[in-house]
C-alpha positions as CSV (number, residue, x, y, z in Angstrom):
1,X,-50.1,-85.6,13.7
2,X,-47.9,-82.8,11.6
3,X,-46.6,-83.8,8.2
4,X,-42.6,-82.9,7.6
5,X,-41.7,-79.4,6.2
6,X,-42.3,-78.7,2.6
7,X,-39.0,-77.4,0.2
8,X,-38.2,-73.6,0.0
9,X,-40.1,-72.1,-2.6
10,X,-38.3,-70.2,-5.7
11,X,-37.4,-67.1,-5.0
12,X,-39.5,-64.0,-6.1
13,X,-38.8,-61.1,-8.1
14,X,-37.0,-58.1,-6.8
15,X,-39.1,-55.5,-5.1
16,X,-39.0,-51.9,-6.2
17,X,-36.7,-49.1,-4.7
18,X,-37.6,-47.9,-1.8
19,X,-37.7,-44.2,-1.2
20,X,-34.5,-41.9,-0.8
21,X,-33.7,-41.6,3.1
22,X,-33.5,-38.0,4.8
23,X,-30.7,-36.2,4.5
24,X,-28.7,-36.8,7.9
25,X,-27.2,-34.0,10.5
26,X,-25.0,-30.9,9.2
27,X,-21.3,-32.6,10.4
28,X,-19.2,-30.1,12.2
29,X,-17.1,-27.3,10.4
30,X,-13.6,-28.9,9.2
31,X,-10.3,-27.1,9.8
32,X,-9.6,-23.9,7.8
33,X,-8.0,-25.5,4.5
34,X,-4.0,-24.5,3.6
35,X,-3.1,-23.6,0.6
36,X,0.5,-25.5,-0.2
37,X,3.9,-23.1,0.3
38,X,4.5,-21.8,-3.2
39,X,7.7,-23.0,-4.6
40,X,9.5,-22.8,-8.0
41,X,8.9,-25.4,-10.5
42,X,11.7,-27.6,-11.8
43,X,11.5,-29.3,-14.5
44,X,12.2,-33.6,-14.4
45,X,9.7,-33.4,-10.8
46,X,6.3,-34.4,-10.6
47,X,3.6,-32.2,-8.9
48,X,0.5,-32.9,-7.5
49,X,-1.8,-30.6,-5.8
50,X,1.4,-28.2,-5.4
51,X,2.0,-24.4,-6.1
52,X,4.3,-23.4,-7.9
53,X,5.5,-20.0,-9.9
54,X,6.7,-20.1,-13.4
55,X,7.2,-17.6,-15.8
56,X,6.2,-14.6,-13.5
57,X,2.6,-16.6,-12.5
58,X,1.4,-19.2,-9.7
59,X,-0.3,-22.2,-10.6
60,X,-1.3,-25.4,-8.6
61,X,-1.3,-28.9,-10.3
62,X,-4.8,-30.6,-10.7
63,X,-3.0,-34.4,-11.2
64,X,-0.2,-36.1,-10.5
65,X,1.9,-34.2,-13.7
66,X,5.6,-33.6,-14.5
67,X,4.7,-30.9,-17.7
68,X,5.0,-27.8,-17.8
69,X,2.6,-25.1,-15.3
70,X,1.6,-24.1,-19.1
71,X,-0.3,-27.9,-19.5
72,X,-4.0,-28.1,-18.6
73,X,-2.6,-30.4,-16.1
74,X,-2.3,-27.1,-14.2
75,X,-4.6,-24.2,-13.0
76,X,-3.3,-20.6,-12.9
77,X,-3.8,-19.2,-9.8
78,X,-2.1,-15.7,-10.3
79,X,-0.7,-14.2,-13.5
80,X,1.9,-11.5,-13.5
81,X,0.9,-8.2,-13.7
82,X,1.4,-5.7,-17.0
83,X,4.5,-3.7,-16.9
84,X,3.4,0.0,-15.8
85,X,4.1,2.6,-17.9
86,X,7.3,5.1,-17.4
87,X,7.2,8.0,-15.0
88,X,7.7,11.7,-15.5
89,X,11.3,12.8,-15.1
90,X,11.0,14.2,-11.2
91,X,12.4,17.4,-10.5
92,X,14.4,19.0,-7.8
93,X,15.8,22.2,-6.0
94,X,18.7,24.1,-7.8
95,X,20.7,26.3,-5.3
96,X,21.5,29.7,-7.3
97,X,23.0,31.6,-4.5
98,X,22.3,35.1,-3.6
99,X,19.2,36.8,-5.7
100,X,20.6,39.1,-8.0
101,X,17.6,41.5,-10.2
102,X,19.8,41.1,-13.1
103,X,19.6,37.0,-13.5
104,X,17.1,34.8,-15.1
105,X,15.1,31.9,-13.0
106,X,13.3,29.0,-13.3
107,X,11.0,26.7,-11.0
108,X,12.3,25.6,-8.1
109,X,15.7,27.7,-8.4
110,X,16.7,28.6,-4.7
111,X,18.2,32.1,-3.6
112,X,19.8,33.8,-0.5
113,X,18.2,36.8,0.6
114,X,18.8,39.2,4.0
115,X,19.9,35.9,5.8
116,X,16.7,34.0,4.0
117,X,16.4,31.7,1.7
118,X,13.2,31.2,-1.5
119,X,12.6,28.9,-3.8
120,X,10.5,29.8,-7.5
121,X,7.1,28.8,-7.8
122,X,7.2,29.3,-11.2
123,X,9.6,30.3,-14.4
124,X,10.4,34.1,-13.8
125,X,9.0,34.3,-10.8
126,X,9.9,38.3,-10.5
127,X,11.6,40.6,-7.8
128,X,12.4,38.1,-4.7
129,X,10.6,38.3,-2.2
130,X,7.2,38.3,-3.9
131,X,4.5,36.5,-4.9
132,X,6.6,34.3,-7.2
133,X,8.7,33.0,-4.8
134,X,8.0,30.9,-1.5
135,X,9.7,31.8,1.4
136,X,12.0,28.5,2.7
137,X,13.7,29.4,5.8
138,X,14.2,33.3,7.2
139,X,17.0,34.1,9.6
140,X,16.4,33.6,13.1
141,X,15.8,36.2,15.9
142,X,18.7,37.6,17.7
143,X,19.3,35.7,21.2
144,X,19.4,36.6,24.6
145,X,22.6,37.7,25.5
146,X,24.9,35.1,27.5
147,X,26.0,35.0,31.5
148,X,29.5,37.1,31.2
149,X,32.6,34.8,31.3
150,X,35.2,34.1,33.5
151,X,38.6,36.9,32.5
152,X,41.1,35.3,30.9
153,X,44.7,35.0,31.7
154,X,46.6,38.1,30.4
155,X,48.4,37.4,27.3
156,X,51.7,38.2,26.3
157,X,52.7,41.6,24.6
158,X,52.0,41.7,21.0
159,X,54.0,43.6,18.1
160,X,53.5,46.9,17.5
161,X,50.2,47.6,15.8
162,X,49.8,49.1,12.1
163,X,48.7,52.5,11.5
164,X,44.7,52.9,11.4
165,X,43.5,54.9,8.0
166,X,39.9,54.4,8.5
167,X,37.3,54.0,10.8
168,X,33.5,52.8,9.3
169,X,30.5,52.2,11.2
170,X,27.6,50.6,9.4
171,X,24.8,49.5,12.1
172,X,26.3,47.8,14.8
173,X,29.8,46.4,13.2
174,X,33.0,49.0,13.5
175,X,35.4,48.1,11.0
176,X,38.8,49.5,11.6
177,X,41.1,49.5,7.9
178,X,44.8,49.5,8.7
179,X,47.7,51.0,6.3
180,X,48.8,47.4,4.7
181,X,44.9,47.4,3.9
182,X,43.8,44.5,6.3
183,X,40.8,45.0,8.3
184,X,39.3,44.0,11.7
185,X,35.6,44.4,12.5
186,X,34.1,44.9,16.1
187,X,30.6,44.2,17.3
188,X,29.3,47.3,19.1
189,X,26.2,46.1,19.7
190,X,26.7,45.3,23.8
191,X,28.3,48.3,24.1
192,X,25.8,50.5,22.7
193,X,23.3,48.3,24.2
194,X,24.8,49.6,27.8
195,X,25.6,53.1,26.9
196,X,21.4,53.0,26.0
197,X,20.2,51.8,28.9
């Protein structure tokens, strides 16, 4: 017949560390991480984690803080950049009218010439047009001529005219000089055009 259990038995010494378990699966990728909106610091507030700008830099706290971004409490994320250095006064076009032999120029001085217009590549640039002078804009071609209008209604009789005391022709243009010295000029140039033809 079976005799009754026996007592538990002391317990033993502690068995040595087992090995280090494989490293498990690669997880999923995580959501793109934000960077907070950048704010300005104030002081009397307490940051953590934020971004802030001070002084001209951004920094983000690395603890719960309420210093200064200055503190190591912070990390500087962007310091300000060094102030550039002054520019060369620019320069720009000086309109000198018609080109006259007789006057000085300088860079970029503009002149009128025969319904064109040229500005100075360099100081003296020399006789305009030449090789010191860049042409800007030249006159345009003469146009077709336009459909004839309509005649218009006759107008009433005008005072007696003043005595003509010279008649000039220079090209095209007729300019007729009257005795009180006034003038009036007349375009030819149709005329002659159909007197050529």
């Amino acid at each position: 017949m079976p005799g009754e259990n026996g007592r538990d038995g002391a317990p033993g010494a502690n068995g040595r560390d087992g090995i280090d378990g494989r490293d498990g699966e690669r997880g999923p990728q995580g959501p793109a991480g934000k960077l907070p909106i950048v704010r300005e610091w104030h002081d009397a507030v307490f940051y953590e984690g934020d971004v802030v700008t001070f002084d001209g830099r951004t920094f983000q706290a690395l603890c719960d803080t309420g210093k200064a971004p200055t503190d190591a409490d912070w990390i500087c994320l962007a310091d300000r950049g060094a102030d550039g250095r002054d520019g060369s006064d620019g320069k720009s076009f000086v309109v000198r009218g018609t080109w006259l032999e007789i006057n000085e120029y300088r860079a970029l001085d503009v002149v009128t010439l025969n319904g064109a217009s040229f500005a100075a590549k360099t100081d003296n640039p020399g006789p305009c047009p030449g090789g010191g002078w860049q042409l800007i804009a030249s006159q345009g071609k003469r146009g077709d001529r336009g459909e004839r209008g309509p005649v218009g209604e006759r107008g009433e009789r005008g005072a007696p005219g003043l005595p003509v005391v010279a008649l000039t022709l220079e090209d095209t243009i007729l300019t007729i000089t009257n005795a009180d010295g006034s003038t009036v000029t007349c375009d030819l140039y149709d005329a002659l055009l159909q007197v050529t033809k």
